[in-house]
KESE-940712 format. One record per residue (C-alpha): residue number from 1; x, y, z; chain; residue in three letters. Coordinates in nm, 4 decimals. Layout:
<zakols>
pos=NUM	x=X	y=Y	z=Z	unit=A	code=ALA
...
</zakols>
This chain:
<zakols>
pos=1	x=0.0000	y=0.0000	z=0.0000	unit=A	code=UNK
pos=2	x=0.2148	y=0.3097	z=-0.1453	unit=A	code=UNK
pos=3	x=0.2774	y=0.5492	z=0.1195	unit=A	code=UNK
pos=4	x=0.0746	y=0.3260	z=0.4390	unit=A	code=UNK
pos=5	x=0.2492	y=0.4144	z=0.7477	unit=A	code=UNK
pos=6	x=0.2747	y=0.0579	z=0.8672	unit=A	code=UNK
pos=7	x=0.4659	y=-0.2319	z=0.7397	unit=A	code=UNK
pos=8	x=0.2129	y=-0.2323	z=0.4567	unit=A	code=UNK
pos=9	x=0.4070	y=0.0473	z=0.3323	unit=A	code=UNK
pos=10	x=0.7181	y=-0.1279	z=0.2540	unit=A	code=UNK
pos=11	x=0.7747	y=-0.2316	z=-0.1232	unit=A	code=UNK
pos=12	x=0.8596	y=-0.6107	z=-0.1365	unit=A	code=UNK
pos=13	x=0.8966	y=-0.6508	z=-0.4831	unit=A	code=UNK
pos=14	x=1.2461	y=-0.7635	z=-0.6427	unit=A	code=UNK
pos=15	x=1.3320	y=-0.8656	z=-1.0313	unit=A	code=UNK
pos=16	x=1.6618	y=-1.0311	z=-0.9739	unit=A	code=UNK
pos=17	x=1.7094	y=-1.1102	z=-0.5634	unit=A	code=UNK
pos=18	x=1.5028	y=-1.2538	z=-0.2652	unit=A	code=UNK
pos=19	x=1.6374	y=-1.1486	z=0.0747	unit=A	code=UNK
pos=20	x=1.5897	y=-1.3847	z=0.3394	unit=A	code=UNK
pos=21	x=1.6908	y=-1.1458	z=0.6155	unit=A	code=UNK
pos=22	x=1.8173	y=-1.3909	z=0.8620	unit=A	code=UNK
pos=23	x=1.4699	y=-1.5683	z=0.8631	unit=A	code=UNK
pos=24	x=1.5295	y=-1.9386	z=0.7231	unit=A	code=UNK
pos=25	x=1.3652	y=-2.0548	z=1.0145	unit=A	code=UNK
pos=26	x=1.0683	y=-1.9268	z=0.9709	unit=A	code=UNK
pos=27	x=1.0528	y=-2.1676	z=0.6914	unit=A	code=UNK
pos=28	x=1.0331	y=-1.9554	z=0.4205	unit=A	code=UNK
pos=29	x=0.8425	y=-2.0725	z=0.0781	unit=A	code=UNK
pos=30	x=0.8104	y=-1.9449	z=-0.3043	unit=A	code=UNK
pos=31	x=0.4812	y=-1.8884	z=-0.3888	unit=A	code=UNK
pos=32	x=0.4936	y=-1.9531	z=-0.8027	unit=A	code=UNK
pos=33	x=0.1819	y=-1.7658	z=-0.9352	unit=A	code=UNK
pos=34	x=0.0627	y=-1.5439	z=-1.2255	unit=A	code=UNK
pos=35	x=0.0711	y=-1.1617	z=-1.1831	unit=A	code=UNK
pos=36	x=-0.1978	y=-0.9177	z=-1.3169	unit=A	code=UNK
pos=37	x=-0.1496	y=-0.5819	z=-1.3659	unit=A	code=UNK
pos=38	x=-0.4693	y=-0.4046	z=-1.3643	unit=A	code=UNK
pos=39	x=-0.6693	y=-0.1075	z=-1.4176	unit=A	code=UNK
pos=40	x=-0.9670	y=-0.0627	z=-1.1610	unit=A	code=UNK
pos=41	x=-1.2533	y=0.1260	z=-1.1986	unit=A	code=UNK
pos=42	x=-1.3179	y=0.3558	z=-0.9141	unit=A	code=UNK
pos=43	x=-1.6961	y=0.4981	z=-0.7992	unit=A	code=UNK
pos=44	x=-1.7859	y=0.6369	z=-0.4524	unit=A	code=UNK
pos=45	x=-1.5024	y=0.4543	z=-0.2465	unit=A	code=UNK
pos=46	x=-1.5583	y=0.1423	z=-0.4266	unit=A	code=UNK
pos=47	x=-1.4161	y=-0.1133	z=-0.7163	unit=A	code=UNK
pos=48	x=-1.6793	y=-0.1540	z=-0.9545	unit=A	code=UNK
pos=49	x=-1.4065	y=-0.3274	z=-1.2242	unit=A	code=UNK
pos=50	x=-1.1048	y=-0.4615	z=-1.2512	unit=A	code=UNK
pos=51	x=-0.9181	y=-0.4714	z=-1.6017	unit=A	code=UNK
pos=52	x=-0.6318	y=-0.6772	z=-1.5849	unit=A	code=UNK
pos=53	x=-0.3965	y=-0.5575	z=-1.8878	unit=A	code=UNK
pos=54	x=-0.0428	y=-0.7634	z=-1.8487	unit=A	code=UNK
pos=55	x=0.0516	y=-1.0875	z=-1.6825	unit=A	code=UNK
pos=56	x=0.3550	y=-1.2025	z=-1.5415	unit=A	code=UNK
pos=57	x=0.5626	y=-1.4422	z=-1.3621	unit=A	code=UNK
pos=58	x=0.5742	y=-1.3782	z=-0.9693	unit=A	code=UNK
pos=59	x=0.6581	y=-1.4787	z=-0.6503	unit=A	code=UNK
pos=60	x=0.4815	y=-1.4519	z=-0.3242	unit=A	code=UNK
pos=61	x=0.7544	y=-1.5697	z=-0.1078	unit=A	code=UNK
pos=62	x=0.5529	y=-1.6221	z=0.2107	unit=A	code=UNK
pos=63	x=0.6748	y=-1.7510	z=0.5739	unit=A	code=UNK
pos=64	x=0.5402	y=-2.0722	z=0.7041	unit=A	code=UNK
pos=65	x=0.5766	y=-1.9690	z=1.0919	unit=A	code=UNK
pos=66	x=0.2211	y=-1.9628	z=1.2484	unit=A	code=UNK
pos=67	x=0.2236	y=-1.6647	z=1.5200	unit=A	code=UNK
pos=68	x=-0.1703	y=-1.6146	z=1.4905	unit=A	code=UNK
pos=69	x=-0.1127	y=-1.2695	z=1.3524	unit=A	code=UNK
pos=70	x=-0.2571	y=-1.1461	z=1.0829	unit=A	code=UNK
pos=71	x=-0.2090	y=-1.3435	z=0.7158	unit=A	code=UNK
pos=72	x=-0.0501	y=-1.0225	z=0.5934	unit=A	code=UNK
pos=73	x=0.2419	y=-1.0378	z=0.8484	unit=A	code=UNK
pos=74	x=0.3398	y=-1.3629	z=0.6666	unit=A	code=UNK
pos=75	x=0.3014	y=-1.1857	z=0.3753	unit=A	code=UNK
pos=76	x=0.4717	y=-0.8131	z=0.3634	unit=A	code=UNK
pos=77	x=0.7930	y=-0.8957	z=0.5956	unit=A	code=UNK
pos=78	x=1.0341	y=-0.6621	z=0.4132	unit=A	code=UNK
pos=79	x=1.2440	y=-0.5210	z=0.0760	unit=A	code=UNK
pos=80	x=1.3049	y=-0.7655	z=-0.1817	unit=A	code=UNK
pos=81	x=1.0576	y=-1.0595	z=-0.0015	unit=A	code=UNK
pos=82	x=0.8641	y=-1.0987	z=-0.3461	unit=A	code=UNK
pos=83	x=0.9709	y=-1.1495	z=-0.7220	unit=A	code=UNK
pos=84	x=0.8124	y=-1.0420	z=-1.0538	unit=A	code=UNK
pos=85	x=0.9520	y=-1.0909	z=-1.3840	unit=A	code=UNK
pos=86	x=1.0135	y=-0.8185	z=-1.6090	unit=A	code=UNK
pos=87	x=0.8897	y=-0.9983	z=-1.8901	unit=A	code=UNK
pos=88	x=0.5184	y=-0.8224	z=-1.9356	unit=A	code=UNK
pos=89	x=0.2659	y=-1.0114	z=-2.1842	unit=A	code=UNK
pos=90	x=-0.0393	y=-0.8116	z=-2.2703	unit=A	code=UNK
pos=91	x=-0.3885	y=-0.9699	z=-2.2049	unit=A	code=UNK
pos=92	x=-0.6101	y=-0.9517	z=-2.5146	unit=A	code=UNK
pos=93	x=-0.9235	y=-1.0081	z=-2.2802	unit=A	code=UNK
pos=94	x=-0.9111	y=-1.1728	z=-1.9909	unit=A	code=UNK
pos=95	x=-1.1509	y=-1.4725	z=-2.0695	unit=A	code=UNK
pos=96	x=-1.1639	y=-1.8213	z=-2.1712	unit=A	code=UNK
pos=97	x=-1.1014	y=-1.7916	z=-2.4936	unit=A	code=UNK
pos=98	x=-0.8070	y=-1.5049	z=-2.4450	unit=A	code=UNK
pos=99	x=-0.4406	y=-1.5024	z=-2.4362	unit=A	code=UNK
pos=100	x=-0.4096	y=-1.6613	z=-2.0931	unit=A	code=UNK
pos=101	x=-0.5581	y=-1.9931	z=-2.1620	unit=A	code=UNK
pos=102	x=-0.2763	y=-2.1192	z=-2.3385	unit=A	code=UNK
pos=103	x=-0.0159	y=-2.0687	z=-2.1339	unit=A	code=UNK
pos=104	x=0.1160	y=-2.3067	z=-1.8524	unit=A	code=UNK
pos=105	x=0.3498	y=-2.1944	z=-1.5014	unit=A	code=UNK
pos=106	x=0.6375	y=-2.4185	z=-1.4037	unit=A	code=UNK
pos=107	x=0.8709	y=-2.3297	z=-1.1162	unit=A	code=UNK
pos=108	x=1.2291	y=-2.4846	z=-1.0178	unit=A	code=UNK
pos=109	x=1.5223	y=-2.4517	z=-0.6944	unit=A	code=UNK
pos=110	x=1.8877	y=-2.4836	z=-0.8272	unit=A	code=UNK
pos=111	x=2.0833	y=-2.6500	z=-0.5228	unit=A	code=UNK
pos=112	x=2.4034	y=-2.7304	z=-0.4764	unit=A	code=UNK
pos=113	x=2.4273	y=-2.7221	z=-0.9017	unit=A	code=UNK
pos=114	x=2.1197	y=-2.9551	z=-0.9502	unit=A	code=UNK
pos=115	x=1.7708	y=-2.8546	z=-1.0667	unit=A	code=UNK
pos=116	x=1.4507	y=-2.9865	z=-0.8611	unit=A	code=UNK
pos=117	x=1.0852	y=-2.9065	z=-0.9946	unit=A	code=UNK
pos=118	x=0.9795	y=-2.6596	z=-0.7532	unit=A	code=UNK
pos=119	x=0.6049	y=-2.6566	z=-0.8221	unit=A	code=UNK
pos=120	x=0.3900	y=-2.8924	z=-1.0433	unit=A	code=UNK
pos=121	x=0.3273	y=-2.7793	z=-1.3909	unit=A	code=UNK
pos=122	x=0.0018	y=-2.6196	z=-1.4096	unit=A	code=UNK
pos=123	x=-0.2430	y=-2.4522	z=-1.6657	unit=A	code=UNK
pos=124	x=-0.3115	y=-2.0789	z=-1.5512	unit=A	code=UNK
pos=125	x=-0.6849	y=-2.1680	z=-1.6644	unit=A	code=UNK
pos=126	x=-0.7051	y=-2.4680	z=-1.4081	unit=A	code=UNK
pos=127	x=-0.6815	y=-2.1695	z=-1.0797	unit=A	code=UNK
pos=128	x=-1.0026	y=-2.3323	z=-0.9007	unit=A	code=UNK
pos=129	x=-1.1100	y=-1.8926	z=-0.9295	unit=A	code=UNK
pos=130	x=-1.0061	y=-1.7063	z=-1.2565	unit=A	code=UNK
pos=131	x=-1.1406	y=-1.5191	z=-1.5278	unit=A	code=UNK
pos=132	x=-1.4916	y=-1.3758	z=-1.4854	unit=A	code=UNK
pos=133	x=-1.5471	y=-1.5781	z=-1.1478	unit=A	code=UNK
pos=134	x=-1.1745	y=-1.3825	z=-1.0226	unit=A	code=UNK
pos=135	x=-1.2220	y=-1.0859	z=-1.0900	unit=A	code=UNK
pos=136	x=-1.5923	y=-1.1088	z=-0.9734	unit=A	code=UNK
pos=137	x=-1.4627	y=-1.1971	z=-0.6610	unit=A	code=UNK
pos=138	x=-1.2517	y=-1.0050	z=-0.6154	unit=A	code=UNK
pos=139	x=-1.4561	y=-0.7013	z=-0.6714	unit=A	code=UNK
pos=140	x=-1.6777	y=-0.7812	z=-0.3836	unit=A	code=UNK
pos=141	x=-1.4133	y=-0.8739	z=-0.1557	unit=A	code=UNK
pos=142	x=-1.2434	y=-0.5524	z=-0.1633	unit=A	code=UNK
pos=143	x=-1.5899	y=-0.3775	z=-0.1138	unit=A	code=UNK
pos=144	x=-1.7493	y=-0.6131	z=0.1801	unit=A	code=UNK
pos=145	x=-1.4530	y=-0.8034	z=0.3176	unit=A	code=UNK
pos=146	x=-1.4522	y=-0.7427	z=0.7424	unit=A	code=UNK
pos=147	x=-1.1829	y=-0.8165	z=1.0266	unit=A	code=UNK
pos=148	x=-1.2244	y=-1.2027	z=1.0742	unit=A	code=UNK
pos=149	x=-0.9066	y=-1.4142	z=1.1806	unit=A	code=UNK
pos=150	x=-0.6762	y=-1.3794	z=0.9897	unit=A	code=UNK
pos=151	x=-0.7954	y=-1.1410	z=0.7261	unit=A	code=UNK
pos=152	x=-0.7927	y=-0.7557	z=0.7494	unit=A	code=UNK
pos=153	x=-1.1228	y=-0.5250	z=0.7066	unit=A	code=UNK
pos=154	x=-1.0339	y=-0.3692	z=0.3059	unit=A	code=UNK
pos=155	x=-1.2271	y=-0.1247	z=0.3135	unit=A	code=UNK
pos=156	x=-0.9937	y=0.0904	z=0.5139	unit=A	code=UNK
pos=157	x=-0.7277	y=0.0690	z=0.2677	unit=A	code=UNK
pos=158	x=-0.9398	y=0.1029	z=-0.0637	unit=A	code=UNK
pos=159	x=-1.0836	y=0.4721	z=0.0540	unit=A	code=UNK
pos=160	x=-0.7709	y=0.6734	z=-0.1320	unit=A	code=UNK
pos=161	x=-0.7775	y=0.4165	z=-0.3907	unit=A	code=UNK
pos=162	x=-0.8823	y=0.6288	z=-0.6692	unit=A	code=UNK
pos=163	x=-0.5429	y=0.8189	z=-0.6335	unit=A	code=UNK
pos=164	x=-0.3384	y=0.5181	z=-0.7392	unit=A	code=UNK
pos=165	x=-0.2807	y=0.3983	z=-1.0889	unit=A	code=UNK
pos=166	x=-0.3334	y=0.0663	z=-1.0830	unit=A	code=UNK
pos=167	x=-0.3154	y=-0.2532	z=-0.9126	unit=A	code=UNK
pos=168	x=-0.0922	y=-0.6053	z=-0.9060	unit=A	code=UNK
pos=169	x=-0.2367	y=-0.8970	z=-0.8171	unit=A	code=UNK
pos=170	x=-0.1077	y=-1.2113	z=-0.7794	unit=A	code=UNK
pos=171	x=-0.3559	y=-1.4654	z=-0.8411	unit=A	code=UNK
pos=172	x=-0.2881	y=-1.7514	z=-0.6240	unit=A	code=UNK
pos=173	x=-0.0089	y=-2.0096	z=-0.6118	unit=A	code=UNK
pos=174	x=0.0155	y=-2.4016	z=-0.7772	unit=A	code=UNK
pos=175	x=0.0491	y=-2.7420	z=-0.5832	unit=A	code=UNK
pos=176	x=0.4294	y=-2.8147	z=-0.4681	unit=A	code=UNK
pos=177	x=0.6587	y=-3.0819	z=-0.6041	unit=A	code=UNK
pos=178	x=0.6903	y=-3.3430	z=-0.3123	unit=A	code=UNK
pos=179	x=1.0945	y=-3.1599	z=-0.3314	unit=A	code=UNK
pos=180	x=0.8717	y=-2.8426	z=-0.2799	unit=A	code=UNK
pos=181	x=0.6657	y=-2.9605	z=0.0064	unit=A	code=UNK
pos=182	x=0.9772	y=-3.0970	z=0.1838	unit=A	code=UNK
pos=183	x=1.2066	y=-2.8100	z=0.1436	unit=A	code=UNK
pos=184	x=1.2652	y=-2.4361	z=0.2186	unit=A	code=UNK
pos=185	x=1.4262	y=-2.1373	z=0.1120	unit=A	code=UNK
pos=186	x=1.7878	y=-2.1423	z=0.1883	unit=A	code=UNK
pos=187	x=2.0398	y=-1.8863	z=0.0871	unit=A	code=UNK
pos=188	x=2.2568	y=-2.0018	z=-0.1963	unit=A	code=UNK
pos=189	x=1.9389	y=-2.1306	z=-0.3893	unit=A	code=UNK
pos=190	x=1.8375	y=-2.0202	z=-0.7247	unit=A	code=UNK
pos=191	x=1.4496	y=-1.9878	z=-0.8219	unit=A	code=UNK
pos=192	x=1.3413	y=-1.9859	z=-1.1724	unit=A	code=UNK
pos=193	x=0.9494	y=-1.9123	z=-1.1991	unit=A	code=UNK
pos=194	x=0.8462	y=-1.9235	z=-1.6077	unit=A	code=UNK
pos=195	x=0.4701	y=-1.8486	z=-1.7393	unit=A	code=UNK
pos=196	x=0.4881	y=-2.0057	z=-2.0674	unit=A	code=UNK
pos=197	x=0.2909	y=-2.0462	z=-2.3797	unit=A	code=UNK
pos=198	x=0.2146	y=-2.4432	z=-2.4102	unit=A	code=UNK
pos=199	x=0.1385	y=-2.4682	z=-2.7629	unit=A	code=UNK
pos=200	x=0.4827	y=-2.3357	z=-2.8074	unit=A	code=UNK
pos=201	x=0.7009	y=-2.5413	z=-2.5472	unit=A	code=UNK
pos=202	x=0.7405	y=-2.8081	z=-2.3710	unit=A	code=UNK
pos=203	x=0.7900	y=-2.8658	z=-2.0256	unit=A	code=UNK
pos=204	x=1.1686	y=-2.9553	z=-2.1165	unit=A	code=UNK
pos=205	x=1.1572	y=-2.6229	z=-2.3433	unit=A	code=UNK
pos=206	x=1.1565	y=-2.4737	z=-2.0593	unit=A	code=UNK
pos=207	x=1.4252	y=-2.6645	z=-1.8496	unit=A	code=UNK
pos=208	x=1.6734	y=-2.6533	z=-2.0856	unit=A	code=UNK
pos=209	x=1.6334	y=-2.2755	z=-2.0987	unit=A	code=UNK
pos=210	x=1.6993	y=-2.2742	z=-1.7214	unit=A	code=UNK
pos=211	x=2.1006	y=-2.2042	z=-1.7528	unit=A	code=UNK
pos=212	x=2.0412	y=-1.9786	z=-2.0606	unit=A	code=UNK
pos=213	x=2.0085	y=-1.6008	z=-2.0983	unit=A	code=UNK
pos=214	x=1.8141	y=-1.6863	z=-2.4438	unit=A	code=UNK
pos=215	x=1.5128	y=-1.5041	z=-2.4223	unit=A	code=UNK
pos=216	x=1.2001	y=-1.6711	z=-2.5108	unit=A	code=UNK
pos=217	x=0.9105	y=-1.5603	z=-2.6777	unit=A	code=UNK
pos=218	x=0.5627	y=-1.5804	z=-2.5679	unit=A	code=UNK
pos=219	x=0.7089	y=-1.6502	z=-2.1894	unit=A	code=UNK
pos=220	x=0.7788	y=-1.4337	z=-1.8875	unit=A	code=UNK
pos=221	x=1.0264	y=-1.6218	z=-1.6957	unit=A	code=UNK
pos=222	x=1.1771	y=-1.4579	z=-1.3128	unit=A	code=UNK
pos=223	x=1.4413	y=-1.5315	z=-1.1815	unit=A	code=UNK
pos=224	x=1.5836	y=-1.4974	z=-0.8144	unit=A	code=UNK
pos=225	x=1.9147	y=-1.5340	z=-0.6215	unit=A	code=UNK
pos=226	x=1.8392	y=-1.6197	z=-0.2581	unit=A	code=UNK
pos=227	x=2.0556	y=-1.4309	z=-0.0487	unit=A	code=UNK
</zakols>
């Protein structure tokens, strides 16, 4: 939240490097997921619309600790916590029959000089909520959602809303690799997150582009040094 006094405020968002700061044992996890960059429609303190206009590869690095705080203190725990590729791909409409349902999100670690599948290979159209049932969602959420648990009352941060240009939104992470479920972040690792066009490559496409600074088309690919 630009310019929130709180820890809210802080930008978490890296291209190249995910800091640990000291906190390995707080079991930290990549969170491989899609990115939207949207336009919002604002009325009377609330989002009528969402228009998501680019996607991207991303990572919501989250912490695994459970201190029965909030879900956003797991969330927004300092600089360089998150990862988005710079790799932009413009939506032609965000449907089922639009750019997105063709493309595919792998993720892998790089340990010790040997690739592990990081995250199952997964069609962006398979999210259990996407499309018109996201962004429908979504919509109400930010307009109704209330202080329960572990979630925060929205409302309170949407009400200066219409000054801000847009919004990111990561739209929700894939099932683990069973090397995924049994292991953390550690520094020294290397995280490669790709959002790839499937009619165009294969999963080993992908893999053997790991090691390369070829640029593929038709893919947004991040990736991070742990450190």
């Amino acid at each position: 939240m630009k310019g929130h006094d709180s820890f809210l405020g802080t930008y978490p968002i890296s291209y190249d490097v995910l800091s640990t700061h000291n906190r390995e044992s707080d079991k930290l996890q990549a969170e491989p997921e899609v990115a939207l960059i949207c336009d919002f429609v604002y009325e009377n303190e609330k989002v009528i619309d969402i228009i998501p206009r680019y996607f991207s590869a991303f990572n919501d690095c989250s912490l695994r600790f459970q201190d029965g705080n909030k879900l956003s203190t797991k969330k927004n725990w300092g600089i360089n916590t998150k990862g988005i590729s710079t790799d932009f791909i413009e939506i032609d409409n965000f449907s089922e029959t639009g750019i997105l349902s063709k493309y595919h999100l792998s993720s892998f670690i790089k340990r010790d000089g040997k690739i592990h599948n990081y995250g199952t290979i997964s069609a962006v159209k398979s999210y259990s909520y996407f499309f018109t049932q996201l962004k429908d969602w979504m919509i109400n959420k930010f307009n109704t959602q209330e202080d329960c648990g572990p979630l925060e009352e929205l409302g309170q941060f949407m009400k200066n809303a219409k000054d801000a240009k847009g919004m990111l939104i990561a739209a929700g992470a894939t099932a683990y690799s069973e090397f995924g479920k049994r292991n953390f972040l550690k520094k020294g690792d290397e995280l490669f997150i790709y959002v790839y066009n499937a009619r165009v490559y294969s999963h080993q496409n992908i893999i053997n582009n790991i090691d390369s600074n070829t640029k593929l088309p038709e893919c947004s690919k991040l990736y991070q040094l742990i450190v």
